[in-house]
C-alpha positions as CSV (number, residue, x, y, z in Angstrom):
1,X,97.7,126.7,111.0
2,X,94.5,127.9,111.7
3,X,90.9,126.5,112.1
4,X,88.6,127.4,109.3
5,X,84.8,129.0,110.1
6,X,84.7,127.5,113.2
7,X,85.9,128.3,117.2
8,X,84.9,125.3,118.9
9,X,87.3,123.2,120.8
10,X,85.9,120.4,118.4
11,X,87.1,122.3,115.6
12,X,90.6,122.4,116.8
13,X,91.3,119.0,116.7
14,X,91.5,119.4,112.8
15,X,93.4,122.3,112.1
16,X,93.3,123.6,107.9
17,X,96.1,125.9,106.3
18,X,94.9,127.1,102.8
19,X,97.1,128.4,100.3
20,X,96.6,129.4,96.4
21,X,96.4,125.8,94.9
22,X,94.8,123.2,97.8
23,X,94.8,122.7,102.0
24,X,96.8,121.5,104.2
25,X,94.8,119.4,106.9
26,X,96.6,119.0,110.6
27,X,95.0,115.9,112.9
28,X,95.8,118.0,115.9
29,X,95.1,115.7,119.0
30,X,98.7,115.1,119.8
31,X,98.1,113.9,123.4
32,X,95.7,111.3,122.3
33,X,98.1,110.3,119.1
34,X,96.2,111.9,116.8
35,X,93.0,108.9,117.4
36,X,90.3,110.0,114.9
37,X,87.3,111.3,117.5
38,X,84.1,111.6,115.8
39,X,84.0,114.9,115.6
40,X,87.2,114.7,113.8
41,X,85.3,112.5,111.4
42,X,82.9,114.6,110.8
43,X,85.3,117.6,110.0
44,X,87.3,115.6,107.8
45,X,84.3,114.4,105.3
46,X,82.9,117.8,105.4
47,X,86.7,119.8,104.1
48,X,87.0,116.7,101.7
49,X,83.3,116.9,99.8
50,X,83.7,120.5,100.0
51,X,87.3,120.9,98.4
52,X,86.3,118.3,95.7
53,X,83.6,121.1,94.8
54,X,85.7,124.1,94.9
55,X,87.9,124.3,91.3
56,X,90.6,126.1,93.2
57,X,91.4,123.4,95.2
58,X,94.2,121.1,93.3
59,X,94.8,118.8,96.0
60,X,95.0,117.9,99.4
61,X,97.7,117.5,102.1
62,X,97.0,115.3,105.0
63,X,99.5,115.6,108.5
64,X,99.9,114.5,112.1
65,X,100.7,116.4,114.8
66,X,103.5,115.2,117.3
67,X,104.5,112.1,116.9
68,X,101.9,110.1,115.0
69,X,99.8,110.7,112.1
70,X,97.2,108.4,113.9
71,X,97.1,105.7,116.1
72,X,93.4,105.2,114.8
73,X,89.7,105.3,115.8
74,X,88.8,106.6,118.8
75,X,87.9,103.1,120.0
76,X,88.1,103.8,124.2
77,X,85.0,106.4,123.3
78,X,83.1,104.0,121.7
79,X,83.7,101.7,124.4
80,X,82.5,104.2,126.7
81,X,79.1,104.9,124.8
82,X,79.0,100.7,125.2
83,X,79.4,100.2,128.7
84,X,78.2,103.4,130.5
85,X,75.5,105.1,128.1
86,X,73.0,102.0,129.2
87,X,74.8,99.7,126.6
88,X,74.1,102.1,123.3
89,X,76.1,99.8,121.0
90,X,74.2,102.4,118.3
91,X,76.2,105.6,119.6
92,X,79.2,103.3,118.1
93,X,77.6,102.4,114.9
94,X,77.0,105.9,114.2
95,X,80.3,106.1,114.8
96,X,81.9,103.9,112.6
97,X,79.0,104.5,109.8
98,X,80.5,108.0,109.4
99,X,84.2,106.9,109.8
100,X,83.7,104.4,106.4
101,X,81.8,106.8,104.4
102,X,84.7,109.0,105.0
103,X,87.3,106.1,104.1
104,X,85.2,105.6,101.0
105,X,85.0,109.2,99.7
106,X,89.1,109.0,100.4
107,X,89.0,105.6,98.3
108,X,86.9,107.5,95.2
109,X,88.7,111.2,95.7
110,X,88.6,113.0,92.3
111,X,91.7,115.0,93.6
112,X,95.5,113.8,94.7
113,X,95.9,113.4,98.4
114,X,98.7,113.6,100.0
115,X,99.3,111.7,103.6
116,X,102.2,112.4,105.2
117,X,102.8,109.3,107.8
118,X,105.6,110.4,109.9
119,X,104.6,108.5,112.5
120,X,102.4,105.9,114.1
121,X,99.4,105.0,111.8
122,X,97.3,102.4,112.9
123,X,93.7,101.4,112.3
124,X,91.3,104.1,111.5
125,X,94.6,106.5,110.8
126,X,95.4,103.8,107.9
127,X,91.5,104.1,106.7
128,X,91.8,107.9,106.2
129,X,95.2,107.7,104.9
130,X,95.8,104.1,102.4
131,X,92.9,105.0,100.5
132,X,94.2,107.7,99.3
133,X,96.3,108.4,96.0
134,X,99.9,109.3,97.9
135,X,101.3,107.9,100.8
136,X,104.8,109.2,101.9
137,X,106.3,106.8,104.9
138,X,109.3,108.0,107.0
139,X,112.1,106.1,108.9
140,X,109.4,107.3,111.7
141,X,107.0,105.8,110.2
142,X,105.4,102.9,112.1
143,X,102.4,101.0,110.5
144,X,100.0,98.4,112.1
145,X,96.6,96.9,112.1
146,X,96.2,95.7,116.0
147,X,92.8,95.0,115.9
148,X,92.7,90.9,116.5
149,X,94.1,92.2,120.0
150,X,91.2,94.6,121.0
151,X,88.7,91.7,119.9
152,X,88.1,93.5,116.9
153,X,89.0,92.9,113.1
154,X,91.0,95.1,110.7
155,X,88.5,97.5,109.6
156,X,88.3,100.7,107.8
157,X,87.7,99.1,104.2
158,X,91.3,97.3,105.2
159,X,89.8,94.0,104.2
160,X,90.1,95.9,100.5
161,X,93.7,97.2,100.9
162,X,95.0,94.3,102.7
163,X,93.7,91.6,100.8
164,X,95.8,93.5,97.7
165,X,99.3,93.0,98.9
166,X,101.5,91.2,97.8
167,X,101.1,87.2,98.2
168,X,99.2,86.6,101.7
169,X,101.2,89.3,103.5
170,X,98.0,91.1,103.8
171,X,96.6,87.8,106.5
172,X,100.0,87.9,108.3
173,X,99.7,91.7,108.6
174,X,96.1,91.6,109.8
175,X,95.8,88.7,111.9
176,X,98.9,89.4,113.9
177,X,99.0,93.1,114.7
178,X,102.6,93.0,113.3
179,X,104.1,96.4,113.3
180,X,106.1,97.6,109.7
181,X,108.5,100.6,109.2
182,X,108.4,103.1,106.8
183,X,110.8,101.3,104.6
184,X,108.3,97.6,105.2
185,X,105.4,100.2,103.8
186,X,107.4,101.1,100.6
187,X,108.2,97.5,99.8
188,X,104.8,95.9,99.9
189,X,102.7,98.7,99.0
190,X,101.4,100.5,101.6
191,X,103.1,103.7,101.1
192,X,104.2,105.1,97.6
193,X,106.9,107.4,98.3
194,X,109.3,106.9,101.3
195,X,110.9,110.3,102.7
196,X,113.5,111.2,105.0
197,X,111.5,113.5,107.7
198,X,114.3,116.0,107.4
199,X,112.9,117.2,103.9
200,X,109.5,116.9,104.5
201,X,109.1,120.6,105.2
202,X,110.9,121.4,101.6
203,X,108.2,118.3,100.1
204,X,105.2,120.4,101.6
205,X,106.4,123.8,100.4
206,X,107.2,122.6,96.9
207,X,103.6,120.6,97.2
208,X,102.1,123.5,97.7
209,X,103.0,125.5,95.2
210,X,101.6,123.2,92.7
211,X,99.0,124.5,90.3
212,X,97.9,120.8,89.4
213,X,96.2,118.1,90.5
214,X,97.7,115.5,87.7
215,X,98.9,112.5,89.8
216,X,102.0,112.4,87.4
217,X,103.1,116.0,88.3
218,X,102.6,115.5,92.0
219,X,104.1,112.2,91.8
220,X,107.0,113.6,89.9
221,X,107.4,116.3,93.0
222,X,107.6,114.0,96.0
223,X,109.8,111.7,93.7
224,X,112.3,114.4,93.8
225,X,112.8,114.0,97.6
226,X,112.3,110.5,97.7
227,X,114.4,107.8,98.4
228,X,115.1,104.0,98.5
229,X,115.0,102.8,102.2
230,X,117.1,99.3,102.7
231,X,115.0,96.4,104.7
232,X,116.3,95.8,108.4
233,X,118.1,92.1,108.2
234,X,115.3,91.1,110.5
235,X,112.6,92.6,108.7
236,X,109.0,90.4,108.4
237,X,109.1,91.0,104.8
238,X,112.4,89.1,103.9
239,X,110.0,85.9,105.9
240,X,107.3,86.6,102.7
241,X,108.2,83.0,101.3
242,X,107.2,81.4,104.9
243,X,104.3,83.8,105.0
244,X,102.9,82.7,101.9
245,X,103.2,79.3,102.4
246,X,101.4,79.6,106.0
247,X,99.0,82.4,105.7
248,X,97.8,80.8,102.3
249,X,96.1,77.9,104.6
250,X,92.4,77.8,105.0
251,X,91.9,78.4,108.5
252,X,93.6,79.7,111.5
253,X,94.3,76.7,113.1
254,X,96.0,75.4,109.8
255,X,97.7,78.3,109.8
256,X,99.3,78.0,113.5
257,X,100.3,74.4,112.4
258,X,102.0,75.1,109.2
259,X,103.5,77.5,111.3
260,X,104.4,75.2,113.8
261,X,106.0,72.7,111.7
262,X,108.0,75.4,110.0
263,X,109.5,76.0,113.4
264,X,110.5,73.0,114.2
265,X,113.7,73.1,111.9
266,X,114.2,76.8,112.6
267,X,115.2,79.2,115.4
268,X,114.1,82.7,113.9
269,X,112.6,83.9,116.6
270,X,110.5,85.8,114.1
271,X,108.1,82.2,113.6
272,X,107.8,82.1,117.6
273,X,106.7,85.9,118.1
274,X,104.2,85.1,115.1
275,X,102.6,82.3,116.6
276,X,102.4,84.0,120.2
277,X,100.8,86.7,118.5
278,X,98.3,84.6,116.9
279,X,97.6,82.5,119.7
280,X,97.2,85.7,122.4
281,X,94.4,87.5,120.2
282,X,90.8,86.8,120.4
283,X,89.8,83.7,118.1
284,X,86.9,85.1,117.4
285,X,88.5,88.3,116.1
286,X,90.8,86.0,114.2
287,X,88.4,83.9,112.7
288,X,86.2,86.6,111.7
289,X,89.4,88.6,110.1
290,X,90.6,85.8,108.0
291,X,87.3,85.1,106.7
292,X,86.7,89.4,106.0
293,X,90.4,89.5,104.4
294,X,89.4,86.6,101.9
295,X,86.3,87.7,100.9
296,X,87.8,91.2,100.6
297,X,90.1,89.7,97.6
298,X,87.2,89.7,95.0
299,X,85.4,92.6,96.4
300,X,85.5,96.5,95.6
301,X,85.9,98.8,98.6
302,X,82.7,100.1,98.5
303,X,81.3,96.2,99.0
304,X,84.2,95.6,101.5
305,X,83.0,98.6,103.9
306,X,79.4,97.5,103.4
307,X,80.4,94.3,104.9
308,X,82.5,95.7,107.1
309,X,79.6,97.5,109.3
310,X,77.8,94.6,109.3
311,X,80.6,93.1,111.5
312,X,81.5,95.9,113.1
313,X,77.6,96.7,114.6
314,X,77.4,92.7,115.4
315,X,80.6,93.0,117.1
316,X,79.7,96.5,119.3
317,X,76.3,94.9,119.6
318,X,77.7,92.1,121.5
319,X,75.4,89.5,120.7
320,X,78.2,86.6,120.2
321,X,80.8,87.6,122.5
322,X,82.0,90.9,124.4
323,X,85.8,90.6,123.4
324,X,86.3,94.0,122.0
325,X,84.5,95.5,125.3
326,X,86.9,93.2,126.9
327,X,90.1,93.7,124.6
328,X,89.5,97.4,124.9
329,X,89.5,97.2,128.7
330,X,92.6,95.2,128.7
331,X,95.1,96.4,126.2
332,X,93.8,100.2,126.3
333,X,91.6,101.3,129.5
334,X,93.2,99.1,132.8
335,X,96.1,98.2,130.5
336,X,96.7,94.7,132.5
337,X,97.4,92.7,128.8
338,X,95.0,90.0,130.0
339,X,92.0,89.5,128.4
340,X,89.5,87.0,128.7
341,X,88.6,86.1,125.4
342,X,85.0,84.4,125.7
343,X,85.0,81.8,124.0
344,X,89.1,81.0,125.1
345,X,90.1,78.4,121.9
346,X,89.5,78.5,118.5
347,X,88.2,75.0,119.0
348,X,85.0,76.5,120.5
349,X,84.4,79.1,117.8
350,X,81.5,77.9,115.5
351,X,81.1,78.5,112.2
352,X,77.5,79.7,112.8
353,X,79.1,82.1,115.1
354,X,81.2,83.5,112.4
355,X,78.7,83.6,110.2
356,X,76.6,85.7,112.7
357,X,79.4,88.8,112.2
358,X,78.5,88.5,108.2
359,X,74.6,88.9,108.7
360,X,72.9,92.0,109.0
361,X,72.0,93.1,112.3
362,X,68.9,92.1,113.7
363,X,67.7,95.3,114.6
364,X,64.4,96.9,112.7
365,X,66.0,100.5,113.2
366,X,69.7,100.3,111.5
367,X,69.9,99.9,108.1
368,X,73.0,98.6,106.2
369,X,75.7,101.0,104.9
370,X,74.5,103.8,102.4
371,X,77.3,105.0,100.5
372,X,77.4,108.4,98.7
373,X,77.1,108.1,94.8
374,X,80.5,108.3,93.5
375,X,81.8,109.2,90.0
376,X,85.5,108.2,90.0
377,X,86.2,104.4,91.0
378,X,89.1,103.6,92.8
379,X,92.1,102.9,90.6
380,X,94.3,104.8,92.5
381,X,95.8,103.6,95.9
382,X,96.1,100.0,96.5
383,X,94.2,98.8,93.5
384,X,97.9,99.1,91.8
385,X,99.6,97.0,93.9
């Protein structure tokens, strides 16, 4: 692959490969694991808006290098911008402003994309890759949302996407961090098509060969080299029963005791890792997530990412707490896995402080999310789960 009309290092961090009928897109940051930088970002909405416009392209084919697709934003940057750059919590927000217009042009693409998740894809990797019309999983294939660690909140219009899977396994998902496989994707909805990652070469050259961009003839292809993964024995989605009868509850503490009580005559250790999951992340992130996730039921994406920035510039802003400053520094940056969450118990977490992350930002010069005009509404991806 090759970078198109441009020589900057910047520019090689998304590498394009055109043939007769569409482009194949590379994230090529393999020593970072493929986290989205923002001038990634930028790259990726500008081949996307383009190639919508250009008749010869029939669709788009979307690919990690190494070993993940993406492990998401580039978070630690943004961090960086917060903490050294004179606390410029707005260096972020321009950040994540570009990253969810991107998500939603994905979300409203006129034109099949293809995301090929051999890999890890986490975070903002998900946002420019479950939007989108095709998503082939792998047995490497390794899906997660760990955001409630980092003092942050599943993002990237995932309050859309999660909220749409089946029962609550979207809350269990995004409140606990927990990790699924390529064959955990297929079942609940997350990926379309599951792959063995020995034929994904042959699934790219038949791909592009195609002189269509009808979902049903492109579907048809990567059905071809498709098949039906089995479910590990331990898998989280055999525990969907338990998960709906917990995750259903109203709050997180609710939650942690239904959980709690359905411990109590079991000894899957799956219930026990779940509740230490829940009970190590920031409460405020939690709170905050569960409340994003459930208004995200009965929202569209392009009203979920709206929302979203609001809570994402209240969170880099800082005003409540500093956990994601804090999460970052612990689980990515000194790597100690012990942050101080501020405030420590979900006891101490107000509702006025959750509704602070809903409200528009107090700030004369940042204006809510502007989304592009869009023609085509999003009833492909996860609206048919």
């Amino acid at each position: 692959m090759e970078p198109v009309n441009s020589s900057s290092d910047d520019a090689d961090q998304v590498l394009v490969e055109e043939n007769s009928h569409g482009i194949k897109v590379l994230l090529n940051r393999p020593n970072q694991l493929n986290a989205l930088s923002f001038q990634m970002i930028s790259r990726l909405l500008e081949l996307f808006l383009a190639c919508e416009e250009d008749c010869n392209v029939k669709l788009t084919i979307l690919k990690g290098k190494g070993r993940a697709f993406s492990s998401g934003g580039d978070v630690s940057a943004v961090v960086r911008d917060i903490t050294e750059a004179r606390g410029n919590w707005k260096l972020g927000a321009k950040y994540f402003q570009k990253e969810y217009i991107l998500n939603f042009v994905i979300a409203t693409y006129s034109k099949p994309q293809v995301s090929i998740l051999n890999g890890i894809v986490m975070g903002g990797g998900a946002g420019a890759s479950i939007h989108g019309r095709f998503r082939v999983a792998t047995e490497n294939s390794v899906f997660a949302m760990p955001e409630t660690a980092l003092g942050l909140f599943p993002d990237v219009g995932a309050s859309y996407f999660l909220s749409r899977l089946p029962g609550f396994f979207g809350e269990y998902v995004g409140l606990t961090g927990s990790r699924l496989d390529g064959a955990e994707m297929l079942a609940c909805g997350l990926a379309t098509h599951f792959v063995p990652s020995v034929r994904l070469s042959l699934l790219e050259e038949a791909l592009c060969k195609v002189n269509a961009n009808n979902p049903a003839v492109i579907s048809a292809i990567i059905d071809e080299f498709s098949q039906q993964p089995c479910l590990r024995e331990k898998s989280s989605y055999h525990q969907l029963d338990i998960i709906n009868k917990c995750f259903s509850q109203r709050t997180i503490e609710e939650i942690i005791s239904a959980l709690e009580r359905a411990s109590v005559n079991s000894t899957d250790n799956w219930i026990s890792s779940t509740i230490k999951s829940l009970k190590t992340a920031s409460p405020t992130s939690l709170k905050i997530s569960l409340r994003s996730i459930r208004e995200g039921r009965v929202q569209g994406v392009g009203q979920c990412l709206v929302r979203e920035y609001r809570m994402v510039c209240n969170v880099i802003r800082g005003e409540v707490n500093k956990d994601f400053v804090e999460g970052c520094r612990a689980i990515l940056l000194d790597k100690d896995k012990n942050p101080k969450w501020e405030p420590s118990k979900l006891e101490l977490v107000s509702d006025d402080m959750v509704d602070h992350y809903f409200s528009k930002v107090d700030d004369e010069d940042l204006e809510d999310l502007k989304l592009p005009t869009r023609s085509n509404l999003p009833v492909h991806a996860i609206a048919k789960l």
